[in-house]
C-alpha positions, 0 to 999 in steps of 0.5 A: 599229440597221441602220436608224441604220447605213443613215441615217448611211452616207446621210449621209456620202455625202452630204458625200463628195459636196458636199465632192468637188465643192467641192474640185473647183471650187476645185482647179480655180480655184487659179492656185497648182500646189502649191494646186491639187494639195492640193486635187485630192489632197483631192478623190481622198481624197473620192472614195475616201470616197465609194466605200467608202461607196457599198461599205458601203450597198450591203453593207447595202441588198441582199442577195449575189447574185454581181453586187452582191458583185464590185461592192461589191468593186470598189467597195472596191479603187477607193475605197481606191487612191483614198484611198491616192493621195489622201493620198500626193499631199497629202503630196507637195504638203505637203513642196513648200509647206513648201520653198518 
């Protein structure tokens, strides 16, 4: 079971990663703001999900030595801020479509 967990984590990871970087690219190519900071806000909530990720394989791949534990803290505090402002940013984008 920890094994499917461990596959599964990988895989995810996996898609945070392709997707923040194709949200990045076209965050980058939009001449749109209000586009550009709905697919930057995307981007952030992708790498939020790839941090917590990276913070939950590390739980599972090694074992708590002082280091990997304040790491994959870390990991989780960043990751999560970073999907809190990702959403709050989309939001913001959102209402500035919805009023133009």
């Amino acid at each position: 079971m920890i094994i499917l967990i461990k596959y599964l984590l990988f895989v995810l990871l996996v898609v945070f990663v392709i997707g923040a970087a194709v949200f990045s690219l076209s965050s980058r190519r939009a001449v749109d703001p209000a586009v550009k900071g709905r697919k930057r806000s995307v981007m952030n909530v992708m790498q939020g999900a790839m941090l917590v990720t990276l913070a939950l394989m590390s739980m599972f791949l090694f074992r708590g030595s002082t280091v990997s534990i304040i790491v994959e803290a870390l990991f989780l505090v960043i990751g999560i801020f970073n999907i809190f402002s990702g959403l709050r940013s989309y939001g913001y984008y959102n209402r500035i479509r919805s009023k133009g």
